[in-house]
C-alpha positions in Angstrom: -10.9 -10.0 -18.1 -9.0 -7.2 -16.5 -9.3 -9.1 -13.5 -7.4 -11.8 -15.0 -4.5 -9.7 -16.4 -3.7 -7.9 -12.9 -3.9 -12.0 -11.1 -1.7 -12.5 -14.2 0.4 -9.8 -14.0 1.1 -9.6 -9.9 2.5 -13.9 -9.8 4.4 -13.6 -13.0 7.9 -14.0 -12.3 10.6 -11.4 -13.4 12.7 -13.6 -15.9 15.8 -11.9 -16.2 17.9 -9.1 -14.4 18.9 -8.4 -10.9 15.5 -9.6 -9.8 15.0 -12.7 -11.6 12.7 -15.0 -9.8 10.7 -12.7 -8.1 7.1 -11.9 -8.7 6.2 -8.8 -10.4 4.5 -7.8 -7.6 7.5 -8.1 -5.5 9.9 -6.2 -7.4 11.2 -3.1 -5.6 9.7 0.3 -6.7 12.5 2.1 -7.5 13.3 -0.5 -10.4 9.7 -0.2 -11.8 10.5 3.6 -12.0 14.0 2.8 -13.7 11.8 0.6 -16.4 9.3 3.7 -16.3 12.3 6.2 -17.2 13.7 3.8 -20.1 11.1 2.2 -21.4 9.4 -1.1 -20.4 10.1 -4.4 -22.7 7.8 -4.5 -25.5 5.1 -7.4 -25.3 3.3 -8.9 -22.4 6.1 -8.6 -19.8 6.7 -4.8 -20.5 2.3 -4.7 -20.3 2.9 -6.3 -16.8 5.6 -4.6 -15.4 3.5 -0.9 -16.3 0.4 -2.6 -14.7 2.8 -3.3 -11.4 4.3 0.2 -11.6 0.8 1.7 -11.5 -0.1 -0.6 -8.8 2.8 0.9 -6.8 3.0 4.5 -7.8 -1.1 4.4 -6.1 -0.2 2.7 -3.2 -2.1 -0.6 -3.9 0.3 -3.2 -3.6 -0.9 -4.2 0.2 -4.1 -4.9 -0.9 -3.4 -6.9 -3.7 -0.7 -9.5 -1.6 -3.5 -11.7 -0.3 -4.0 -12.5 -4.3 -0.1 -14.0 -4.4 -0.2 -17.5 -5.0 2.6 -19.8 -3.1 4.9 -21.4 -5.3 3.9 -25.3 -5.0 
């Protein structure tokens, strides 16, 4: 299950902002920190975007990019 949520959470794509389009796992690490310091959306976006910002804050982001799928 928790499996599921981090495949989920790293090929979502940021809906809105100065980063819409991207995936999660793509967004730059000093925006995951602005969303840290304000507060991340509530619901399942705001669950994914804390999940990314851990994933980068440990360094883990390299071994997760083989697990991006390519937009078809």
């Amino acid at each position: 299950m928790e499996q599921q949520k981090l495949l989920q959470a790293i090929n979502q794509i940021m809906p809105f902002g100065k980063y819409a389009g991207r995936k999660l796992l793509m967004l730059p690490e000093p925006y995951l920190v602005w969303f840290h310091s304000k507060g991340f959306p509530q619901g399942k976006l705001g669950e994914q975007l804390a999940l990314i910002y851990e994933v980068k804050l440990n360094g883990l982001e390299s071994m997760l990019m083989p697990l991006l799928k390519d937009e078809a």
